[in-house]
N, C-alpha and C positions, 0 to 999 in steps of 0.2 A: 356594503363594501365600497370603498372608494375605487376612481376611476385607475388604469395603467400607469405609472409612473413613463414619464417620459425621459427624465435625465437622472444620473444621481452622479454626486461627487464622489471622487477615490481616495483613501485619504491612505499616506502609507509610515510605515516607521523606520526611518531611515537610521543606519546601523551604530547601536549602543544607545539612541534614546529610546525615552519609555512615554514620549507624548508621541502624537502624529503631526503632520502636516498636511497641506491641501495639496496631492498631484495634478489632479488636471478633472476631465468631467465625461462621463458617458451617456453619449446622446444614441436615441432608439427610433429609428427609421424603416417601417416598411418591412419588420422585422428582422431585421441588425441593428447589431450595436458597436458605435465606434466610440474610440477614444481621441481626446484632443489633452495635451498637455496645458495646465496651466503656465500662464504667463512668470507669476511671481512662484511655480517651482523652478522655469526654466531660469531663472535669473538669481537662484540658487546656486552663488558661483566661490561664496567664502572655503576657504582651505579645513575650515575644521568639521563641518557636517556638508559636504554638497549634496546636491541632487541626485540619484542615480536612477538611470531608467529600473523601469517595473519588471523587461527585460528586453534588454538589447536589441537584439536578435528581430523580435517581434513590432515591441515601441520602444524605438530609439525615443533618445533625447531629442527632441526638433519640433518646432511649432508647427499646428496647421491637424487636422483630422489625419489622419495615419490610417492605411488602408487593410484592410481587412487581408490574411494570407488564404489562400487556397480556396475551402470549400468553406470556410470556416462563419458564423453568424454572429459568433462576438470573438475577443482578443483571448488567445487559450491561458492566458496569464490572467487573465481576471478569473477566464471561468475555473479556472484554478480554486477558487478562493469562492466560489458560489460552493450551496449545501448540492446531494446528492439524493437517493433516492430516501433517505431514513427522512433527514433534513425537511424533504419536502412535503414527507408527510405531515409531519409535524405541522410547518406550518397554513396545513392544508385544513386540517383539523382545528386550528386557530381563527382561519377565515369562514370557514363550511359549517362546523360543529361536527355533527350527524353524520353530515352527508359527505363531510372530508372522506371517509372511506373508501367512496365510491367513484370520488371526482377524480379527471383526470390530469394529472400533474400541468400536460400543459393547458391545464385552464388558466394558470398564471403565468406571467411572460418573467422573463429570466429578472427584468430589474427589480420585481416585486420579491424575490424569491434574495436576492442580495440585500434589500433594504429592510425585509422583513426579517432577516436571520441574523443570529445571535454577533454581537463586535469581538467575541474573544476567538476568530475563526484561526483556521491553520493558516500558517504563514504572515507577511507584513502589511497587511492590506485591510482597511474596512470601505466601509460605503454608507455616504450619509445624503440626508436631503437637503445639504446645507454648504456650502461653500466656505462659510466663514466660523460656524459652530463646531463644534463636535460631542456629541451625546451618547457616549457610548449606552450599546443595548446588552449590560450588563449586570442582570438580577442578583439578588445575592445567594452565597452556595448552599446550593438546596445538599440536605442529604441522601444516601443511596438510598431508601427507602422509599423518600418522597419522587426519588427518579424511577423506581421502579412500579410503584404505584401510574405514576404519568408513561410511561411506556408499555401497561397492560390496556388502560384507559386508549392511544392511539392504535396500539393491534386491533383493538374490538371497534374501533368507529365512534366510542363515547367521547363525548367534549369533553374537554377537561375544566380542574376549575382554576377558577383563578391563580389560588396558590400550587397546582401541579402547572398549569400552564407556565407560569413563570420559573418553576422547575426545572422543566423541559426545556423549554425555550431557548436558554443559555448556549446548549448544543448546537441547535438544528442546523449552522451553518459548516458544519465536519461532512465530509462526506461518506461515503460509502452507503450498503442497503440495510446493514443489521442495525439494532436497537444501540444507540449511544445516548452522551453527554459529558458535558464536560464539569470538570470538578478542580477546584484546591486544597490540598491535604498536608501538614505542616511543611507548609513555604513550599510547596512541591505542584505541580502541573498535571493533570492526569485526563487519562481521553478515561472512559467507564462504561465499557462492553457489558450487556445483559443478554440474557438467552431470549428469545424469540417463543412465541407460543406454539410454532410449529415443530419446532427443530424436535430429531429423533433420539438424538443425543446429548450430551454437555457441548456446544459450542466452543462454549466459552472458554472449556477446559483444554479441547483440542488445538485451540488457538495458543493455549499457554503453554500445552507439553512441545508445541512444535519452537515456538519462537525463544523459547528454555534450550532446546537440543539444539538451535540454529547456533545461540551464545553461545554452547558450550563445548560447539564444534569448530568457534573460533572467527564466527563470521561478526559483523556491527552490526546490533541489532536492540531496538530500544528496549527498556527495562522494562519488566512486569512481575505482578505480583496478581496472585488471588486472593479475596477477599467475599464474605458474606453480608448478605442483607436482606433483613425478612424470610433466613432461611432460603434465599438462593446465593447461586454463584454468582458474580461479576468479576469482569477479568478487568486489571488497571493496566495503563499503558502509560509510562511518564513520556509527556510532552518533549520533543527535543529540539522545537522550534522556538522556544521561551528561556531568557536566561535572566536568571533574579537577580537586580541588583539593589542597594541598598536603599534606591531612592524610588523601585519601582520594576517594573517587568519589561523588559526587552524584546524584539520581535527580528525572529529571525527569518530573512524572505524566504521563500520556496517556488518550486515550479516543477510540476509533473514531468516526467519522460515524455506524456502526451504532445506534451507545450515542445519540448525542445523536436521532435518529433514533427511539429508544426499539423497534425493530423487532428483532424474532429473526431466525434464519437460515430460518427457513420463508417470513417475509415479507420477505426482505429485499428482493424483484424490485418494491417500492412505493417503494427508498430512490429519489431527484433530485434531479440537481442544483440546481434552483428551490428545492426545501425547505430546502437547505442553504444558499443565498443567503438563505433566510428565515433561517433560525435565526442566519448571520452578521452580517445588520446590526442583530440585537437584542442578541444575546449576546457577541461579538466583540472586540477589541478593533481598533483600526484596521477596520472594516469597509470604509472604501472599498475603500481598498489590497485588502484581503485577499479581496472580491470581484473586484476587477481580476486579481488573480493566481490565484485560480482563476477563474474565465474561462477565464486562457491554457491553466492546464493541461490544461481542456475539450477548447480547441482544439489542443491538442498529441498530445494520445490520439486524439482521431480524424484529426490529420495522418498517426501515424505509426501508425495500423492497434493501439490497445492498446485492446481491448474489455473488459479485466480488469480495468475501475475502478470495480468496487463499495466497496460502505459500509464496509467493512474495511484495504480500502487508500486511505484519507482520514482524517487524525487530527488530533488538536488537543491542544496541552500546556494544561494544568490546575492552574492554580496554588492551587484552593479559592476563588476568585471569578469570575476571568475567564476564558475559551478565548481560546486562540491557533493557529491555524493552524500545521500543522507544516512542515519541509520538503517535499516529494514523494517519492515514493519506489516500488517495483513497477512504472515504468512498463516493460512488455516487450512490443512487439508480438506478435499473438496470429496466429498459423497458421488460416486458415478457408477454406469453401467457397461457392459460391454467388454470386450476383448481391446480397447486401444484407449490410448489417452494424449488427451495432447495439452500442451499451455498455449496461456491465452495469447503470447507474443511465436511469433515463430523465432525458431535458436538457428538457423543455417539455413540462407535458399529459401525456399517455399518448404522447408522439412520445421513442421512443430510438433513430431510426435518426443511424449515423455519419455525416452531413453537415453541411458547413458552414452551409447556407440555414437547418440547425437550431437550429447555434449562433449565427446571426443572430437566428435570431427570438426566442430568450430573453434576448437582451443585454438589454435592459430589464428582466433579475429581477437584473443585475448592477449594475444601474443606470448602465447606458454605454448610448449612444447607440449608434444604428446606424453613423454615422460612425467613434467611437471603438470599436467592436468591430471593425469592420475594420480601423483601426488595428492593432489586437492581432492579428486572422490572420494581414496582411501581413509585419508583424513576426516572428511562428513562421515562417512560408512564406520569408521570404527567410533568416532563419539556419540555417533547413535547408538551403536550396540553397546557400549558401555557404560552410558549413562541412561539408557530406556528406560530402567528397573527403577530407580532412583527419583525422576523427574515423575513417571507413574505417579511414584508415594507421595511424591509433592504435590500432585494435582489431586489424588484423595480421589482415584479412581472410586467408582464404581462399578459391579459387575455388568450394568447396562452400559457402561461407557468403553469400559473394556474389551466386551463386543464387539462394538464398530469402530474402536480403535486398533483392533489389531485382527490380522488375516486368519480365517480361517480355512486352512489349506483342502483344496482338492486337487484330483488326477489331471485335472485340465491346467493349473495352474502354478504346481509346484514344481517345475524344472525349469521355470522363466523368471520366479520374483529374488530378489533383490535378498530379501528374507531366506532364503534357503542359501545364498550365495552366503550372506555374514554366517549362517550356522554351522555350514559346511566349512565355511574357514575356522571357525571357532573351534568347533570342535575336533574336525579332522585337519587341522592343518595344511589343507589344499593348496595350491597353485595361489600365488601373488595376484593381487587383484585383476594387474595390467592383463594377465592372459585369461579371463575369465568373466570381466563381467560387461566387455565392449560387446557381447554379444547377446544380453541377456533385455529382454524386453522385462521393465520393472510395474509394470501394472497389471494382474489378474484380473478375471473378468469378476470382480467382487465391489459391491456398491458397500464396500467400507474406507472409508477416510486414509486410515491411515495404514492402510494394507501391507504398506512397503517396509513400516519400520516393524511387526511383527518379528520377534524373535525366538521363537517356539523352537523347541529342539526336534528334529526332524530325522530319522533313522533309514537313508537309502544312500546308493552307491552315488558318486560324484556325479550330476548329471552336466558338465561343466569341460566340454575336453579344452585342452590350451588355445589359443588363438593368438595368434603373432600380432602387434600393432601394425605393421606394416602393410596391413591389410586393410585398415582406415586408417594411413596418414594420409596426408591430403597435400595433390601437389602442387597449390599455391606457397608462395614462399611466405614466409612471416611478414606481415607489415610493422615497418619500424615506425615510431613515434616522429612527426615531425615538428 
């Protein structure tokens, strides 16, 4: 194994080409990493492609080493664009073999892990060891077989060979912890989710019925399909960072919630949804809208039991002035225990438990009314229950998946879930949402996924009496857009 990389160059695709240029260079110190702008980006001043920072905010445009924010050990706009826990295995098991298994990620230092990982990464960014080269680390597209081959081979610790290695490879720099890679499939972009040797359930399937019910409840959320290979599932997710043009592929920037956030992975349990309602209607383009809509997707992670919406899986495309809010994407309900649940960002204050009475009471960081944020519940609540049945048959349940896809009711949990509230409406025509379900804690003490969107018809008296809004409006006044 060769020595630590000490520098590597940035190399970025500035908006509408489909080649890169040279941004500037990251040098590794004492363990940080800083960034210095190249000289001939800065002097990238013609009107038809100029330069734009990586992001503002963090690395302006300006010569000279740029300082580090906060607690932070590299620029969270790079590390944006570094692989994550799947990524690292992979290429752990490239350098180790064997023993990649066993080793611990940071046996390698953050530049090895950008220089070593795949050019087709998320967002407008690569990293080379070259100032004036560019070599993109771009294998050619392995098929799902030969990807899932190569990602039974990294769950077990075995080396792979050469032709799965380069399979795999192509991935490693996506983030997240589950089994990926990346693919092209006619003229089309796709991230390619596998199940896991652990998992107790279809993953992959639950990942699809949820982010199916998110689009069909109205929210942006990227496209997916199921498909097989070798006799299993794989879930596709098309690319919405990539736009194809006639002479090649386009690269559209991105940057986490983390990043704008300005917070590391040690602090990240500070990221909320409030802050990010702040930074939207300042920074944003469209802010109404784009607070409207997350909102819903607020309210759609805690309909459907996904507690795994931290600051990383929230992004915004970056064009070198404005943010825009991306599609949605990761939503997958999350397997738990216990009597409470919370997500991974807090929604209001120090309050991150999953309830709706929660997301009630921060509507006014979104700037909607109490009224019009039940709007928006109703709306997720009834495309869940009308389309459940439907999206089910699309994902080609199983009666194993169906299981831990849907609640099975007991005495301790059925006058609190969410599910007996849509049934009880369904069927008995009860009380409008608004007086009935601000009080309703939607998580049972049940280690199934998707507990909440369960819609089983349920025979007991309304356990649901009215409750006034006025009882959680909240009396800050609305903040207006400045």
């Amino acid at each position: 194994m060769t020595s630590e990389p000490r520098e590597a160059f940035v190399w970025i695709w500035l908006p509408g080409e489909t080649q890169p240029v040279v941004a500037g260079k990251l040098d590794a110190d004492n363990g940080t990493i800083h960034f210095n702008y190249g000289k001939s980006y800065l002097d990238r001043t013609d009107a038809k492609n100029p330069a734009i920072a990586i992001y503002a905010p963090e690395l302006p445009l300006r010569a000279g080493i740029l300082p580090l924010q906060g607690d932070l050990g590299i620029p969270n706009c790079i590390r944006d664009a570094a692989p994550d826990a799947w990524g690292r295995r992979v290429i752990l098991n490239r350098q180790f073999g064997l023993k990649g298994r066993d080793v611990d990620t940071a046996r390698l230092d953050e530049l090895t892990y950008l220089l070593e990982s795949g050019s087709d990464r998320i967002g407008a960014l690569d990293f080379q060891r070259s100032a004036t080269e560019f070599i993109p680390r771009t294998p050619n597209n392995a098929s799902l077989e030969e990807l899932l081959a190569s990602v039974e081979r990294v769950e077990q610790g075995v080396p792979l060979t050469a032709e799965l290695d380069q399979a795999l490879f192509h991935g490693s720099s996506i983030g997240g912890a589950r089994p990926k890679a990346l693919i092209e499939e006619r003229g089309n972009k796709y991230i390619a989710k596998f199940s896991s040797g652990n998992d107790l359930y279809s993953v992959v399937k639950a990942e699809y019925v949820a982010m199916r019910l998110a689009a069909l409840a109205g929210l942006e959320v990227a496209a997916v399909k199921l498909v097989k290979a070798a006799g299993k599932d794989v879930l596709l997710i098309e690319r919405f960072d990539r736009i194809a043009l006639d002479f090649g592929w386009a690269r559209k920037a991105m940057v986490s919630a983390l990043t704008l956030f300005g917070l590391s992975e040690m602090t990240a349990r500070y990221a909320s949804y409030e802050e990010l309602a702040e930074i939207i209607r300042h920074r944003f383009t469209d802010p109404r809208d784009t607070l409207k809509e997350l909102y819903g997707r607020l309210v759609f992670n805690v309909l459907c039991g996904n507690t795994d919406d931290h600051a990383r899986n929230h992004a915004a495309f970056w064009n070198g002035k404005e943010l825009t809010l991306t599609p949605a994407y990761d939503i997958c309900p999350q397997s738990r225990s216990g009597n409470e649940a919370t997500q991974a960002m807090l929604i209001t204050g120090e309050n991150r438990f999953s309830q709706l009475k929660t997301c009630l009471a921060t509507a006014h960081h979104f700037l909607l009314s109490q009224q019009a944020a039940v709007d928006v519940i109703e709306r997720i609540e009834t495309a869940i229950r009308d389309h459940w049945a439907e999206v089910c048959e699309e994902a080609e349940l199983s009666p194993v998946d169906k299981f831990y896809l849907t609640l099975r009711p007991s005495k301790t949990n059925r006058d609190t879930s969410v599910a007996d509230i849509l049934t009880f409406r369904a069927n008995k025509k009860a009380a409008p949402l608004s007086s009935t379900v601000s009080t309703a804690s939607i998580f049972p003490p049940n280690p199934n996924p998707f507990q909440t969107l369960n819609l089983l018809k349920f025979t007991h008296p309304n356990p649901f009496p009215p409750v006034t809004q006025e009882k959680y409006q909240q009396k800050t006044s609305p903040v207006n857009l400045t």
